[in-house]
C-alpha positions in Angstrom: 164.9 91.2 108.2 164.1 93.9 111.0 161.2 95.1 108.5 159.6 91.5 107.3 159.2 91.3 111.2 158.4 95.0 111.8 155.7 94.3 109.1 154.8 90.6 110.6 154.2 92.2 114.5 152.5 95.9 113.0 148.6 95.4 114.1 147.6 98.1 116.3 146.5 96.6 120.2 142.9 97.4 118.9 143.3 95.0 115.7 145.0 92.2 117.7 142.1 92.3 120.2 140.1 91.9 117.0 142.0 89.0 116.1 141.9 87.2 119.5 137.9 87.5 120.0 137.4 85.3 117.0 138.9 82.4 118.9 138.7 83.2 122.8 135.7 83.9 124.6 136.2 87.1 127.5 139.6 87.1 129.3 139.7 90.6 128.0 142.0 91.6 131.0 144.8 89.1 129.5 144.0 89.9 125.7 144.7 93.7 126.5 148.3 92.5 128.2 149.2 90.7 125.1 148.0 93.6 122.9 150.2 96.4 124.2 152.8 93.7 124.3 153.0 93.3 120.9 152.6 97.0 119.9 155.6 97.4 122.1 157.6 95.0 120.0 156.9 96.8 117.1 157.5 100.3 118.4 160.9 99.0 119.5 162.1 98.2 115.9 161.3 101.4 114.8 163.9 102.6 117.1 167.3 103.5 116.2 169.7 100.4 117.0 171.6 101.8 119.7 168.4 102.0 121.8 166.3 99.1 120.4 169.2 96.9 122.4 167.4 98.4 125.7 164.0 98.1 125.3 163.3 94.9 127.0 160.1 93.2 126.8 157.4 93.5 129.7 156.7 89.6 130.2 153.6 88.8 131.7 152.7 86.5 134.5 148.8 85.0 133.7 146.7 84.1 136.8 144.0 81.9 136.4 142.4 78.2 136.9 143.0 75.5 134.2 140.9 75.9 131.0 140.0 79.3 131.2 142.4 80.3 128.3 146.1 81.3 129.5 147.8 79.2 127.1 145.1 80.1 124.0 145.5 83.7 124.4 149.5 83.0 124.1 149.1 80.5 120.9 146.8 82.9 118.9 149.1 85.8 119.5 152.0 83.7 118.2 150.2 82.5 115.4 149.0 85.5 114.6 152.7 87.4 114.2 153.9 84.4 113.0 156.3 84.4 115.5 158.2 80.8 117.2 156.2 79.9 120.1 156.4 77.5 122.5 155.2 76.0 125.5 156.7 74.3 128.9 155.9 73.3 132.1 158.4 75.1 134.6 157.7 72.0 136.7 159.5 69.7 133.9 162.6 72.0 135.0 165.3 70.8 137.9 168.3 72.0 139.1 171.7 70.4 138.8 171.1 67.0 140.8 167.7 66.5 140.4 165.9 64.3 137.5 165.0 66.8 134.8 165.2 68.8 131.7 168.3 72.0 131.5 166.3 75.2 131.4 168.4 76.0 128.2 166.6 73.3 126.6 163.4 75.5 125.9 165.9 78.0 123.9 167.3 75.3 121.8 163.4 74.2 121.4 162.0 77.2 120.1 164.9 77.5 117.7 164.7 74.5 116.1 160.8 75.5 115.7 161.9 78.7 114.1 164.2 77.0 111.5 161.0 74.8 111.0 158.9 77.9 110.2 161.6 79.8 108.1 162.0 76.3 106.0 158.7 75.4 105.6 157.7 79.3 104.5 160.5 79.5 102.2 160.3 76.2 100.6 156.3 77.5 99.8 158.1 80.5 98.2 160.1 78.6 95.8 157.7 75.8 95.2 156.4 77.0 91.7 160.3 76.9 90.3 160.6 73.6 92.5 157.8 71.8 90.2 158.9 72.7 87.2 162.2 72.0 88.1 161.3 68.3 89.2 159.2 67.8 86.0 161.6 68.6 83.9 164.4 66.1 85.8 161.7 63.4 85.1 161.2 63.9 81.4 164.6 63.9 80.9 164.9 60.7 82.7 162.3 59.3 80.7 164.1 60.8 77.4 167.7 60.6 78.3 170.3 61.8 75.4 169.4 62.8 72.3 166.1 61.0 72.3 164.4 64.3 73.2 162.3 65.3 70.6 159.2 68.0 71.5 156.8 66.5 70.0 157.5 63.3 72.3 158.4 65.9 75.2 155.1 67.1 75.1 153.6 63.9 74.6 155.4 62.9 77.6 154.4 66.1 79.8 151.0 66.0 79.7 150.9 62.3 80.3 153.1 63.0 83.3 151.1 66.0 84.6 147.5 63.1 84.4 149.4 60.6 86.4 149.5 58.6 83.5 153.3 57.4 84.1 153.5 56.9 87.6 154.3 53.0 87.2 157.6 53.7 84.5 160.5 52.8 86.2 163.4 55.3 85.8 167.4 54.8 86.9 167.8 58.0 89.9 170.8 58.9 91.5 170.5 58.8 95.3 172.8 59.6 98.1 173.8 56.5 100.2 173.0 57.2 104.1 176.3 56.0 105.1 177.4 55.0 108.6 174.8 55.6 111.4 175.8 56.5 114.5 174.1 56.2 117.8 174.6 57.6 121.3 173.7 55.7 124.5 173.2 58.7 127.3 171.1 59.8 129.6 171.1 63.0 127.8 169.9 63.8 124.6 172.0 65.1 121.4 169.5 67.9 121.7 170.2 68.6 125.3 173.7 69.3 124.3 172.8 71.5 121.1 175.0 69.2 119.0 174.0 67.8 116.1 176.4 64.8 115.8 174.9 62.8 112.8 175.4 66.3 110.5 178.8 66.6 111.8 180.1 63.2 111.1 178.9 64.3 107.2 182.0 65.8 107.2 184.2 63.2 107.7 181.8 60.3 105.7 180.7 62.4 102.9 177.3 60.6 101.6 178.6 58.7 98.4 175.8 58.7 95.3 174.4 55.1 93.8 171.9 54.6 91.3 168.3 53.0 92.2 165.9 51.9 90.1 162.5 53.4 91.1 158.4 54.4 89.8 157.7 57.9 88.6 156.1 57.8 92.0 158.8 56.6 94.2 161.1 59.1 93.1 159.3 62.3 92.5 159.5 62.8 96.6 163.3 62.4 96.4 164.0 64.4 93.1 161.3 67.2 94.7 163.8 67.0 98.0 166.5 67.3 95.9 165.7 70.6 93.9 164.6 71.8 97.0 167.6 71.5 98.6 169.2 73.4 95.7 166.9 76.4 96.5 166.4 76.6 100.1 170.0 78.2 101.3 170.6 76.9 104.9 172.5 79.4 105.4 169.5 81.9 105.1 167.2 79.5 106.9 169.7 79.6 109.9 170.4 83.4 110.1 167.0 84.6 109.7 165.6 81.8 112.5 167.9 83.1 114.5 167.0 87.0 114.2 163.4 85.6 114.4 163.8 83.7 117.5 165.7 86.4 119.3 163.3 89.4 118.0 159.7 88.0 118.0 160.0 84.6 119.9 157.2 83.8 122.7 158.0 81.1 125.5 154.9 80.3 127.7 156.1 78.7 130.6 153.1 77.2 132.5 152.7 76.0 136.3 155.1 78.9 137.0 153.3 78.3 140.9 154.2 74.7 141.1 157.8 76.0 141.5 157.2 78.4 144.1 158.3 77.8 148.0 154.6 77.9 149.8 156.1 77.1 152.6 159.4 78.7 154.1 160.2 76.6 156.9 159.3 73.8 154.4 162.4 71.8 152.9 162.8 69.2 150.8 161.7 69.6 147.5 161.1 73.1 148.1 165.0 73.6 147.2 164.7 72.0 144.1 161.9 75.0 143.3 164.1 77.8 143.9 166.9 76.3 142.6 164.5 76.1 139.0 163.7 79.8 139.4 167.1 80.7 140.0 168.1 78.5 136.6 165.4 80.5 134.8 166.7 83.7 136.0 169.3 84.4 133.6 167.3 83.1 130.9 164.8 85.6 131.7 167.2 88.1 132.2 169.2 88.1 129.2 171.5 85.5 128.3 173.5 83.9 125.5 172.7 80.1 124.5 174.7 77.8 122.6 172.7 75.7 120.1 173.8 74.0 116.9 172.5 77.2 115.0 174.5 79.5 116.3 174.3 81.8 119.5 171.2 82.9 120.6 170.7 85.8 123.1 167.4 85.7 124.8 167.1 89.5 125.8 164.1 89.9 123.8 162.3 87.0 123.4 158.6 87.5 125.3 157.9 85.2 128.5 154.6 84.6 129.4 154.3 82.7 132.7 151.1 81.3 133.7 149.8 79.4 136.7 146.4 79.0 139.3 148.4 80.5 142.0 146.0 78.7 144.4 148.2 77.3 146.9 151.1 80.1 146.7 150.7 84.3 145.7 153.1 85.7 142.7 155.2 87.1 145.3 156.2 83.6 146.9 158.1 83.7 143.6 162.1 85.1 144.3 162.1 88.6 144.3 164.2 88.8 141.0 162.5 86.8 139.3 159.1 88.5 140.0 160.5 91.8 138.6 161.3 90.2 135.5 157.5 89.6 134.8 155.7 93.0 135.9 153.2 92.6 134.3 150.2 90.3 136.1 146.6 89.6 134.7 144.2 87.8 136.5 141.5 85.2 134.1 138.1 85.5 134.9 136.5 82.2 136.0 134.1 80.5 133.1 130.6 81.8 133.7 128.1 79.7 132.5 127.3 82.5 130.1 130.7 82.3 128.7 130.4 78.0 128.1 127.2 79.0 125.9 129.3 81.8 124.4 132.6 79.4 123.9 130.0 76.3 122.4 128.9 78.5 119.3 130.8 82.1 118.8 134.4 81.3 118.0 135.5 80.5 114.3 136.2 76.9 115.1 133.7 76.8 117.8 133.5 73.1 119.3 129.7 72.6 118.4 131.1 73.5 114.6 134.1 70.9 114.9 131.9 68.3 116.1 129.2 69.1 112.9 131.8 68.9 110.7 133.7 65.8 112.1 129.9 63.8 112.3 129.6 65.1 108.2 132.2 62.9 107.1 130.1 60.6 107.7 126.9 61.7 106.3 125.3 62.7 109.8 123.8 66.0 110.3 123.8 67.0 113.7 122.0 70.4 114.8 122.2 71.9 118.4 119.4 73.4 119.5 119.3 76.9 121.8 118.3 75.1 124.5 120.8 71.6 124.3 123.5 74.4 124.1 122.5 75.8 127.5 121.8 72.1 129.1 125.4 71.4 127.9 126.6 74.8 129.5 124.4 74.4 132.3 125.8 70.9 133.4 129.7 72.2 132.9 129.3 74.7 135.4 127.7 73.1 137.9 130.7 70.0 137.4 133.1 72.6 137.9 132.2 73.7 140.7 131.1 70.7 142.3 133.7 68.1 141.1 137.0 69.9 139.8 137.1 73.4 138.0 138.7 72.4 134.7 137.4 75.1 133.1 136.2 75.2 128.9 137.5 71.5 128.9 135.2 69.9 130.6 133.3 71.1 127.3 135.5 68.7 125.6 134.2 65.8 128.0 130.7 66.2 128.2 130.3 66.5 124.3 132.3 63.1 123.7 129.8 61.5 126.0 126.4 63.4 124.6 127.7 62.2 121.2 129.2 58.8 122.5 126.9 56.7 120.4 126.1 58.9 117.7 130.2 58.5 116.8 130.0 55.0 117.2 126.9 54.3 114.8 128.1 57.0 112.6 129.3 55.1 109.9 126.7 52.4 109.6 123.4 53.2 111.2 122.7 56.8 111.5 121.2 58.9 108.7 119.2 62.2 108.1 119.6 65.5 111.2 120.0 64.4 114.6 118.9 66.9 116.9 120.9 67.4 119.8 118.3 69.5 122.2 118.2 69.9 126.1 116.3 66.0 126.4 118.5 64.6 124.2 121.8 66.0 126.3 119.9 64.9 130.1 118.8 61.3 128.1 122.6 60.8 127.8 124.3 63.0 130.9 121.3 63.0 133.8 122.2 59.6 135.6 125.7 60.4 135.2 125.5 64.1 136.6 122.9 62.8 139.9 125.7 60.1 140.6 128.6 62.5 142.3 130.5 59.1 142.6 130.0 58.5 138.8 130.2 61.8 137.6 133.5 62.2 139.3 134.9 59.4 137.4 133.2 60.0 134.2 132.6 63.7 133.7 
């Protein structure tokens, strides 16, 4: 396993870069971070094992206003190693006797991800064998005994394989659900790392009774079936596990919102340092119980992000800042960098919204200069209104194509031309109203 992920985490900081400009506009300052990051993880697995144990990972604190990429810059780089990622709002966290979620619950989270990843790539690997598996359980239901002649196998197969016998009922063998159990708490089964439903299996073993079903009906349940014969959940669990602890990335987000800005300030202030001093051992190293196994979170990559607008980094408790020593500031979005973000990446939103309008038989091209109106009028409504930063892309392009969408299907035909009169026709009342714009933009 050590060299599947070796092998899944080996670009060089160069190549990730690479990798990360096809998606992100700028932020180069945060790419970098994430870069040597990774290239760290895999130079640590090339040590021997007695010193790979104390190599710890340099987590990274991102500082930066919403929409300027924090989050993206994580994603892509899990993505990209295929490792489990996920993200959380350190906000959602509270100590013991407040309303919230248990800081463990992000562990047990990105877990169950990685057994979702380790599933889904293994059940890809066996899915050749699976189909011809599942075809042949059909054919024999359709021929049962000695009936089975080739000639009528055949016959049969290629009937099969056209869709020709979807509609023939067949007799199938299906496990009875049995007893269903359900919990009234406040807290949920997944809180607890308990998986109660799988453990009552054991003492109501699921009992089998025949169903009468289509071709169609129950090729879903005979593919589950043979899948279940060749996906080993035994495997699934032990290399989830070695993938979670090895290559895992947790973003935690609004890491400020949990920071005291104010010392002489009460109140909910304690509930904030109580969070940090829950995440503390998480960051640090710790063991978690979840209904895979034990998971230590030594090595699993933090990246903490936050605007830091109200409160500095080091308004954060002292341990806990050392346990992220590595800080990047985001660049605010020029309005050089909306024109860039509008057409450069590979699923650039000017390319989504083509292809979205296509389904539908409308050609939409945006013109040099509508570009720049649209980047023109998201830069001056962040700084005017509220800096939201490459999403208030997502706003003003849902109203410049507000109608267009609507019509779509009926009354718009040939190439619509989306240029700089076309974007003012639809945004310049909106944009001179401060009142209006503030609701609407």
């Amino acid at each position: 396993m050590a060299s599947n992920l070796s092998e899944a985490i080996s670009l060089t900081p160069l190549e990730t870069v690479a990798e990360l400009d096809k998606y992100i506009v700028g932020q180069a300052g945060a790419k970098k971070a994430v870069a040597i990051s990774l290239r760290n993880r895999w130079r640590r697995l090339q040590l021997p094992e007695s010193l790979q144990e104390d190599v710890t990972p340099k987590n990274i604190i991102m500082i930066g206003a919403t929409g300027v990429g924090k989050t993206e810059v994580a994603r892509r780089l899990a993505k990209l190693t295929k490792s489990p990622f996920i993200k959380v709002e350190a906000s959602k966290f509270t100590e013991v006797g407040y309303v919230g979620r248990d800081v463990e619950s992000m562990i047990r989270d990105l877990i169950e991800i990685s057994v979702s990843m380790v599933r889904t790539e293994i059940k890809e690997a066996v899915a050749d064998t699976v189909k011809d598996k599942v075809e042949e359980r059909i054919l024999s239901l359709l021929l049962p005994g000695g009936e089975e002649r080739p000639q009528t196998m055949e016959k049969l197969r290629v009937s099969l394989r056209k869709g020709k016998l979807d509609d023939r009922e067949v007799e199938l063998q299906v496990e009875d659900s049995g007893p269903q159990i359900e919990v009234f708490s406040n807290m949920g089964l997944e809180e607890m790392g308990l998986n109660l439903q799988d453990a009552m299996k054991n003492f109501f073993p699921g009992k089998k009774k025949t169903k009468k079903l289509t071709i169609k009906e129950a090729r879903p349940i005979i593919e589950q079936q043979e899948t279940a014969k060749h996906v080993d959940i035994d495997e699934v669990r032990s290399i989830a596990l070695k993938r979670a602890e090895q290559s895992g990335i947790i973003f935690l987000d609004e890491i400020d919102k949990i920071c005291r800005s104010d010392k002489s300030n009460w109140g909910g202030d304690v509930s904030r340092e109580g969070v940090q001093r829950d995440l503390l051992p998480i960051v640090e190293g710790s063991t978690v119980i979840t209904k895979y196994g034990m998971v230590k979170t030594d090595h699993i990559l933090f990246i903490a992000a936050g605007a830091f607008s109200a409160v500095k980094p080091s308004d954060l408790l002292p341990e806990l800042q050392g346990r992220f020593p590595i800080r990047v500031e985001l660049d605010n979005l020029t309005k050089e960098d909306f024109i860039r973000i509008l057409q450069e990446p590979k699923n650039s939103l000017t390319k989504q919204y083509r292809a979205l309008l296509e389904q539908d038989g409308v050609d939409i091209s945006f013109t040099p200069d509508g570009v720049d109106a649209i980047a023109q009028i998201a830069y001056e409504m962040n700084e005017n209104v509220e800096n939201i930063g490459a999403r208030r892309l997502h706003t003003l392009l849902e109203k410049v194509l507000e109608q267009i969408s609507f019509d779509a299907p009926e009354n718009v035909e040939g190439v619509i031309e989306v240029n700089r009169a076309y974007v003012y026709s639809k945004l310049d009342q909106i944009v001179k109203n401060k009142d209006l714009s503030s609701y609407i933009l």
